[in-house]
N, C-alpha and C positions, 0 to 999 in steps of 0.2 A: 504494500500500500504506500502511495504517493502521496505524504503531508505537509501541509504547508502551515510552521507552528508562526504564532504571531505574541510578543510580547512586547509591555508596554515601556514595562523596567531595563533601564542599565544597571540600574544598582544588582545585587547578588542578594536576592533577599530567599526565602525560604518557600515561596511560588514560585521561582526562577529553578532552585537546587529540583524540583520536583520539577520540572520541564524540563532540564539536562537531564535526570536520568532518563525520561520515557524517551524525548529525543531522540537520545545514544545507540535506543536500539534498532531504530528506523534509519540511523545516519547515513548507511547507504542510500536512499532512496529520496530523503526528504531536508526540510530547510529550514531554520529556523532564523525566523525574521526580526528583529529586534529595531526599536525606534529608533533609539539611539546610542551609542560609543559608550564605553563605562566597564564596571570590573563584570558586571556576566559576558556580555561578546567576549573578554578576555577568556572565562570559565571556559566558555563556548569551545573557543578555539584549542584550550589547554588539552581538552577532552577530544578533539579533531572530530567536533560536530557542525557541519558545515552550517554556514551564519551567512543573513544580511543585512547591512543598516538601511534603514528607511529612510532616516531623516537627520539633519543635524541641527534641532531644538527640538526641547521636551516640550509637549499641550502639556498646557498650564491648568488644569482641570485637576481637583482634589477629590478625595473622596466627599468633603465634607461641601464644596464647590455646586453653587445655582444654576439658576437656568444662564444669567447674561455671563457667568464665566464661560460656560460651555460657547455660546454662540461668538464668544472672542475669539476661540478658536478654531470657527469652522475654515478661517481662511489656509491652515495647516494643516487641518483634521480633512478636510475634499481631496487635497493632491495623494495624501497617505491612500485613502479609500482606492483612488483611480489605480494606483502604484498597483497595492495590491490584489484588488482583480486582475489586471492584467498579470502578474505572477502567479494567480493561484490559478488559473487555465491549464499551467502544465501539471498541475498534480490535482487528487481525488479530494482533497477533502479539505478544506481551511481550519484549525486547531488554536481558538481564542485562548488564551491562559490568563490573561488580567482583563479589569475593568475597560478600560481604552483598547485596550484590543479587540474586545468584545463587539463594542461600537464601529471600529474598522469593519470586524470580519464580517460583521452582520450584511452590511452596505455593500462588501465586497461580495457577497456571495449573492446576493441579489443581481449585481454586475454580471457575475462571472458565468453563474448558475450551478457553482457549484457547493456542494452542502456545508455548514460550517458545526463544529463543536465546540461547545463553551465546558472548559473545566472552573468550576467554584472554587477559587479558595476564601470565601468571603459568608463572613454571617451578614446576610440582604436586612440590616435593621435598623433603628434610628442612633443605634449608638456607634455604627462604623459609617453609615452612609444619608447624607440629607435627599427630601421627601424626593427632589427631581432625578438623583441620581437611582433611586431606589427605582421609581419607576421605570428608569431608562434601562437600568441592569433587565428588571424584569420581562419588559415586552420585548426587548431585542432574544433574552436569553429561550422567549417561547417559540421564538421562530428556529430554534437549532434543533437541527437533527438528533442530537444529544446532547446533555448536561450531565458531568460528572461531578459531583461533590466530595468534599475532601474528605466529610466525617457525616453522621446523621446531624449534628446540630447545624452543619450547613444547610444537610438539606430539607431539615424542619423548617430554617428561617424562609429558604428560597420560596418551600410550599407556603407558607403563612402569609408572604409578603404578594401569593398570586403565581407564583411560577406552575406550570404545571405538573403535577407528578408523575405521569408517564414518560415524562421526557428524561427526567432525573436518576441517578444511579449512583451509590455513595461504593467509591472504592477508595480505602484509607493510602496516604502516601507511604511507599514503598523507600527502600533504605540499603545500600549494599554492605553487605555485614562482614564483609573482609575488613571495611574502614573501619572497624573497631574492635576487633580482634584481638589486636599488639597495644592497645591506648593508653595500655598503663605498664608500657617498659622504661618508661621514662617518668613515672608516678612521683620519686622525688626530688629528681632537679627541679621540674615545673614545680613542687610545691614549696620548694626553698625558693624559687624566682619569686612566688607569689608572697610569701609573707617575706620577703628579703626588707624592706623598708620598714617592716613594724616595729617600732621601739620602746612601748609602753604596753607589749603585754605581761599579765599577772605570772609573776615569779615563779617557777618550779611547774606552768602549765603550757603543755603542747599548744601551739594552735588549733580552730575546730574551722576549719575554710568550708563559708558556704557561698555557694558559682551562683551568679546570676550571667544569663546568654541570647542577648538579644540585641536590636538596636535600641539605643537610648531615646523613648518614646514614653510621654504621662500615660498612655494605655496599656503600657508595656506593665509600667507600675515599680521601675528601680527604689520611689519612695516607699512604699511600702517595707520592701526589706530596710531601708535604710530606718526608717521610721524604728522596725520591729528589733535593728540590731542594740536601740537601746535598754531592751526588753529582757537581754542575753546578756551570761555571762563575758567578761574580759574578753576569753582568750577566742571570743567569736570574732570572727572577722567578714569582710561580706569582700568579694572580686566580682567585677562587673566586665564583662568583654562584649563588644560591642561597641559603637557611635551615632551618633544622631544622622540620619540619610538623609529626612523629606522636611529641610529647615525647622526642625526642632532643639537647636543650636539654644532655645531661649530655658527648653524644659532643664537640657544641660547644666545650666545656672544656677536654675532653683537646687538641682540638685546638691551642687557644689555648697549653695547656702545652709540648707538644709543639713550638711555632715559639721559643716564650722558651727552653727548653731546649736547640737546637738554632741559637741565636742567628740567630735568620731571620727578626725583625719585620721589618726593613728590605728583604726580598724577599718577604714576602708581603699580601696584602690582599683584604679579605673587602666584596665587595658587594652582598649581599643580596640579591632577588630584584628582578629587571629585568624591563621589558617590553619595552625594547631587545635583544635574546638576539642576533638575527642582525647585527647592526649590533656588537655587541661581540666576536660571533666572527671578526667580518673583521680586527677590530684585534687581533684573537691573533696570533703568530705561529705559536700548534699549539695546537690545542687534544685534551685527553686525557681518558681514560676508565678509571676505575682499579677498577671494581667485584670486588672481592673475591670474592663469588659469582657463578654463572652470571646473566645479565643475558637477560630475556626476548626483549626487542629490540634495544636501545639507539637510542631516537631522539636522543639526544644529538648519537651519532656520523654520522647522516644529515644531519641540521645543517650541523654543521662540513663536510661534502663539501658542501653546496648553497652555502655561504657560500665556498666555494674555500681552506680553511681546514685545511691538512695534519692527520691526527687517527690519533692513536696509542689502540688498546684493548687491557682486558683481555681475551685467549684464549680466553672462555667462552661458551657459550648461545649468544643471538642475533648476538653482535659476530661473530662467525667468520664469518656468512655476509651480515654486510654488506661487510668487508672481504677484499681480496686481498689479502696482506701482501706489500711490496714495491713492488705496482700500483698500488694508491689507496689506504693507510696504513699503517700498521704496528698489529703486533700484539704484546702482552707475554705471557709468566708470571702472571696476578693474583697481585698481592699481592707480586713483585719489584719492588723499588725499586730495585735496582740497574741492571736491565737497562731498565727505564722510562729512567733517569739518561742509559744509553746513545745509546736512541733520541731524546730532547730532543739531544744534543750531537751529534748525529748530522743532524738537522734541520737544526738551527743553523750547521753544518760546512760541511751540502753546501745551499744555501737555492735554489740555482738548480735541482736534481735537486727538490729537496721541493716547489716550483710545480709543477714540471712534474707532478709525483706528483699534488697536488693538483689541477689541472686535469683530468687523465682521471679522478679521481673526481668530478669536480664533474659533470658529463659522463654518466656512468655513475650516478650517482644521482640525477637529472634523469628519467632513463629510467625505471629501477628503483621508482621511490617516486614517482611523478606520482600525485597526492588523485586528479582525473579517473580514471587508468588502477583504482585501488584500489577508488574507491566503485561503481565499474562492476561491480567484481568480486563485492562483498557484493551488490549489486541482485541479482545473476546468481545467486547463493547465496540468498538469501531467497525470491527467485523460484523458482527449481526446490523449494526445500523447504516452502514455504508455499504453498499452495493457495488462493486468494483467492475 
């Protein structure tokens, strides 16, 4: 099968990691179209999945973005359209993966005549997306041949918000599990890098390092743990990996205020984005999940279980039904930081219960999220619904 993938991100975010893999396995065949220049086309290329830019400026459209932003951009958003119909001629099928791609592939396929696939990674609700965008996600996404959704709570929101259910198919994102294998052969350099700069922990007590791994986003919720590590004993410490991507440069700040006020330079530390991620999760002692709103998927928190890496989430969306709480992590309140507080001292308490904990998840998400078992499943979906 001849795909023609369309994505809206440069950046390298956690919708993009889940396009590279299904990509990779079509790479002979198909093409993955990217708007504009940035570290995924690099991804892209690293992986020798053939790639093309579209354009060179990003639409200015947010999620959270009206009607008159949108229409500021149709003078950018038409030539893309034209572009890609005329591309997607030579292949079967058009493969939206973000919101602004959705929008393209919809128009393109109209153009083109040929069918398009919208994958969800998105809860369709008022708390990630305003009333114009919500509608636009929906009526474009009812005219796709398919709709994949990342988790059930995606595709709960999509049905709720209007989308129709027979179109919809929830196949969870997949994971190649060599890339975690080896992650903790190097478990204590990275953990001496990580508390290397702490100077005031309590005498005679080991560090208790908990990973925070995302970009630096208020719905991500870095406040939360920072809030909750005043909650914890000393020798807790919080590491944060990740950076601000979509001009969130301001939440950065508050953060920053937020540990000076809160007198916690000395337990906290910001590392930016890493291309070590599993190898640093090993050297967690817990790694945590604090998003504030419902969270589509959380690959985060599949990670931390493939890495054997005990992992606490927020309550919401997709997290609930990666975790068992109790079985293979724990699960909070979003947005309580006290009860987060609990669960780190809790960890920390019982450390011999929390392997074990994290062993049968490791185990159980091995199964559950094998890339293999997943891109099997999209083949399996594209195939029944594409007609070649």
């Amino acid at each position: 099968m001849k795909i023609l993938f369309l994505d809206q991100s440069s950046k390298l975010g956690g919708a993009e990691l889940c396009l590279a893999d299904i990509a990779q396995q079509f790479s002979t065949t198909s093409l993955v179209s990217v708007f504009n220049e940035g570290t995924f086309p690099e991804h892209l290329r690293q992986n020798n999945i053939p790639i093309k830019i579209l354009a060179d400026q990003a639409l200015q459209v947010q999620k959270a973005s009206g009607l008159l932003a949108g229409l500021k951009s149709l003078n950018r958003l038409i030539p893309l359209i034209i572009r890609v119909a005329q591309l997607s001629k030579q292949y079967d099928v058009i493969y939206a993966n973000t919101q602004k791609a959705l929008v393209v592939g919809a128009f393109a396929s109209v153009l083109s005549g040929r069918p398009f696939v919208y994958h969800l990674h998105d809860i369709v609700s008022p708390d990630h997306f305003s009333s114009v965008n919500r509608r636009i996600i929906i009526t474009l996404a009812n005219r796709a041949a398919l709709v994949i959704a990342n988790s059930h709570a995606s595709c709960e929101a999509f049905i709720q918000a209007g989308g129709r259910a027979d179109r919809v198919h929830v196949v969870y994102n997949g994971f190649r599990l060599e890339d975690y294998a080896d992650c903790s052969s190097h478990q204590e350099f990275l953990k001496g890098e990580i508390v290397s700069e702490l100077s005031d922990l309590t005498e005679g007590m080991s560090p208790f390092v908990v990973g925070h791994f995302s970009r630096l986003s208020p719905w991500k919720g870095q406040h939360v743990l920072i809030e909750a590590l005043q909650h914890c004993p000393e020798n807790v410490m919080a590491v944060f990996v990740g950076d601000a991507l979509f001009g969130e440069q301001e939440y950065v700040q508050h953060l920053l205020q937020q540990i000076q006020g809160l007198n916690l330079e000395h337990r906290v530390k910001f590392m930016g984005f890493r291309s070590d991620v599993p190898q640093l999760m090993a050297a967690c002692d817990l790694v945590t999940h604090t998003s504030t709103a419902p969270e589509p998927f959380g690959r985060v928190i599949v990670e931390a279980m493939l890495c054997g890496t005990p992992v606490v989430a927020a309550a919401a969306g997709g997290a609930v039904e990666l975790i068992d709480h109790g079985q293979t992590g724990w699960l909070t309140p979003p947005g309580d930081a006290e009860k987060l507080a609990d669960i780190i001292s809790t960890c920390q308490d019982q450390s011999s219960q929390s392997k074990a904990l994290a062993q049968k998840a490791q185990v159980q998400a091995g199964q559950r999220f094998n890339l293999e078992t997943t891109n099997g499943q999209i083949s399996q979906l594209l195939s029944e619904t594409i007609k070649v």
